[in-house]
N, C-alpha and C positions, 0 to 999 in steps of 0.2 A: 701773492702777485706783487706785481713792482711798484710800488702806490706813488714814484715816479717817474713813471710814465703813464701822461693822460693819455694818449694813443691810445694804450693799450687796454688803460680803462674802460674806455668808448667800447672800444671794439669786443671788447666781453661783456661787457652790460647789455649792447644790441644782441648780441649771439647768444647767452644765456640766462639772460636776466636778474643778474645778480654779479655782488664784489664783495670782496674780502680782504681790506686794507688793514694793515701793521703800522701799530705803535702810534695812532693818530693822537692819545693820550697821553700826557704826562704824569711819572708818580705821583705828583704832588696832586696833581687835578684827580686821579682815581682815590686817591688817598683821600679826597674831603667828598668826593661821591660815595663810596664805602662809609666813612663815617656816617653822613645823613641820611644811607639804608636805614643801618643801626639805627638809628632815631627816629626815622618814622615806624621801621617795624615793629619798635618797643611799645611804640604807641597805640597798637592795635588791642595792647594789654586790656583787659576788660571789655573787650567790644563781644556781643553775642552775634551780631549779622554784618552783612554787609554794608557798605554805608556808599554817601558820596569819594571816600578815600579810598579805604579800603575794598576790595573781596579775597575773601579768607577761602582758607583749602579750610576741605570737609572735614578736615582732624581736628581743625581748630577747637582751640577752650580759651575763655577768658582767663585761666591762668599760665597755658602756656600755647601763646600768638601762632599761628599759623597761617604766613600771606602768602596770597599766590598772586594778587597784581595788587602794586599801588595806583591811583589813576590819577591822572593829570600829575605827575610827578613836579612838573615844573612848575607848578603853583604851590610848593609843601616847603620848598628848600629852596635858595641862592645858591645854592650847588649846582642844582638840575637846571634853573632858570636861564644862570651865566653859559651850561651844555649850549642851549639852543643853537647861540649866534657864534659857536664853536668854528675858528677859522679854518681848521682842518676839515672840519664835514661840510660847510661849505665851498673849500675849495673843491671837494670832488664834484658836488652837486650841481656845479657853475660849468665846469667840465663836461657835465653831464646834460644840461640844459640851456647854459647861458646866462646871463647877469641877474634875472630878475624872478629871486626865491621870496613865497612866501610860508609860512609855517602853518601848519594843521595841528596836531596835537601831539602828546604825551602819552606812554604808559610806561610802567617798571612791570617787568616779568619775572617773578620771583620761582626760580624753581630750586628748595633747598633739598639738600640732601638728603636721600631717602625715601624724599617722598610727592617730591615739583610735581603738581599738574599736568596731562599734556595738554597740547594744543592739538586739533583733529585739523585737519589738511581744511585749507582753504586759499580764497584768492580777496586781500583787501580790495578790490574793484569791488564785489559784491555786495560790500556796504556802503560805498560812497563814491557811487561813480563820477566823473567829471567829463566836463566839455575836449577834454582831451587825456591822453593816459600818463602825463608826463608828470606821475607820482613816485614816489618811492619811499621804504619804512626805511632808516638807520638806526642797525642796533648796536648799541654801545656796550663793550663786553665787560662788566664791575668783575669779571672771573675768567678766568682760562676755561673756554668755551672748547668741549674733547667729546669723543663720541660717546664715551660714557654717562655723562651727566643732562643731556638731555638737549644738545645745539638743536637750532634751528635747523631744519630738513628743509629742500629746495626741489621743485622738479626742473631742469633746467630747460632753458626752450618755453615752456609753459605760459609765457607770459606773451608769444605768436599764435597761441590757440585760443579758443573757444573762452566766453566766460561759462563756465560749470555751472550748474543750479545747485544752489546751496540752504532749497528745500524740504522737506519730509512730509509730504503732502501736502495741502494746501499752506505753510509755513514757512518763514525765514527761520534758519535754525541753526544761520550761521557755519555750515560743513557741507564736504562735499562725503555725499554716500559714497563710503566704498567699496558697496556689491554693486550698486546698482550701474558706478559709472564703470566706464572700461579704460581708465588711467591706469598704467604700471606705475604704483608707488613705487616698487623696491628698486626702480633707477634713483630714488632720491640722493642728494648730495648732502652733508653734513656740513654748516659755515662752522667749520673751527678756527681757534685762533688762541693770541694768549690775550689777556686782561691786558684793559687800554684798544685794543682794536678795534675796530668797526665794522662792520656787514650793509651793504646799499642792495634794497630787491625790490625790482618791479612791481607798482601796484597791481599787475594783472600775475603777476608769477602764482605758480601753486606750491603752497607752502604750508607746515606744519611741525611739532616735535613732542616729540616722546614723554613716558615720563621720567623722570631723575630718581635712579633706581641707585646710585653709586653713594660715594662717602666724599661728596664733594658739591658746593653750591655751585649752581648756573646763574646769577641773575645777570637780565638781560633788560636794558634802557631801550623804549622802541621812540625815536621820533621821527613823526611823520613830517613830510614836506612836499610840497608841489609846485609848479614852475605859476609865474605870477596870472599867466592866460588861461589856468586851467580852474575853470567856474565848478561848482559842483551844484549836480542836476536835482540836490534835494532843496537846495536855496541856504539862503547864511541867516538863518536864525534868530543870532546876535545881533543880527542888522549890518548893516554899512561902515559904520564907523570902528566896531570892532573886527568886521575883516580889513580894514584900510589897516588895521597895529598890527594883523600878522606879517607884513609883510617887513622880512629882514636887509634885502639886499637886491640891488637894481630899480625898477620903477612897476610900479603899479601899470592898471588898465582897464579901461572898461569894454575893452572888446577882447571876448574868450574867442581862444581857437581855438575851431571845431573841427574833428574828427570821426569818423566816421567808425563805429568801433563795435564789436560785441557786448551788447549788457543784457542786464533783468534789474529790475527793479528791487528791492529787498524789504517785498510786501507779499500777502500780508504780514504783522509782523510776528515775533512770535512769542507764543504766549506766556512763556517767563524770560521776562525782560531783564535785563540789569549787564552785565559784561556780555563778552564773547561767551565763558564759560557757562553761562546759565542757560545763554542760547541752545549751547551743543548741548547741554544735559539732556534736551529734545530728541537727540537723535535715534530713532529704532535701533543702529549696530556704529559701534567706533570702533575705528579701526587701529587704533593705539591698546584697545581693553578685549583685541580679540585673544 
């Protein structure tokens, strides 16, 4: 797409819930982001489980590392950190929303060659609803994102429907069932791109990807962001003072706009805790491992 024109950005984010912006990177900035993969994922050397950094694919061995996400990426590196307040991905965001961005979090999606993880279809609203829906994930591509290796799948539109239960009986399990609901996945879209690019999707989009079956790594920078009004309905945790530091660009507020919106709660919750992935390991049938 034409990254610009904001026009026309608008007007495909509202329509399909999702963008695919070129070249928002510089080599030199992908160049020191690839580096500090390389260094954290060396660092997984010796680990047996999961931890607060890492979660490892199932192949993993403490002799030879197998990561399938780093978490909170931007607290590991000045690589990932300096990302955040990245002017490029805020100027779409601002586009997008208007002056007053505050930041959510981090993760790195590691899907290396051969053998990347999927991801099972879901909708980030499901975890962490807000007083209004004016969220969005940006993925940052450290790799030429190609339909072979495992991009990010999109249902477009998706993000004007329903929120899905992403249930398995009485359970948060992190995915949408997919016997039970009556979504055509195979309308999904594949965000490709080359390394240095960026992906903007709807917190309510339905979204998911494959696993990395080719001869070539995907990883994928997710950071999340939402517009400064947008309260989330599970409460701030950290208190006051540390949601006052997320905030990048424009002004704060203590009055959320409210919306009127489809949700579910993401309780009870489920009973192996720890990433997304642990979650879905729950699932009765996945729809990437039929």
């Amino acid at each position: 797409m034409n990254a610009a024109n904001p026009v026309a950005q608008r007007e495909q984010y509202e329509r399909d819930g999702y963008l695919v912006v070129p070249d928002v990177l510089s080599p030199r900035e992908l160049g020191e982001l690839r580096l500090a993969t390389e260094r954290i994922v060396d660092g997984a050397r010796g680990k047996t489980a999961h931890d607060d950094v890492y979660d490892l694919e199932d192949s993993h061995t403490p002799e030879h590392p197998r990561v399938r996400r780093v978490k909170e990426p931007h607290r590991r590196d000045p690589a990932y950190a300096s990302l955040v307040s990245h002017p490029g991905i805020l100027g779409v965001l601002r586009n997008l929303w208007g002056p007053d961005i505050r930041f959510q979090f981090s993760k790195l999606n590691m899907k290396s060659a051969g053998y990347g993880a999927a991801v099972e279809w879901h909708q980030d609203w499901a975890f962490y609803p807000h007083t209004n829906d004016d969220l969005a994930a940006v993925g940052i591509m450290l790799d030429d994102c190609e339909e072979e290796n495992g991009p990010l799948l999109v249902l477009p539109g998706s993000h004007k429907g329903p929120t899905v239960s992403h249930h398995a009986g009485d359970s948060f399990v992190a995915a949408i069932d997919p016997v039970g609901s009556s979504i055509d996945f195979a309308r999904a879209v594949p965000l490709i791109g080359k390394a240095g690019s960026i992906t903007v999707h709807h917190v309510r989009t339905i979204h998911g990807s494959a696993p990395n079956r080719s001869a070539q790594d995907r990883r994928l920078l997710l950071y999340q962001y939402r517009a400064a009004d947008a309260w989330p309905l599970k409460g701030i945790p950290e208190g006051f003072d540390a949601w006052e530091k997320l905030m990048l660009c424009g002004k704060s507020t203590l009055e959320p706009r409210m919306q009127s919106l489809p949700l579910r709660m993401p309780f009870p919750l489920a009973q192996r805790q720890g990433s997304l992935y642990e979650n879905q390991a729950l699932m009765p049938v996945r729809y990437f491992e039929r």
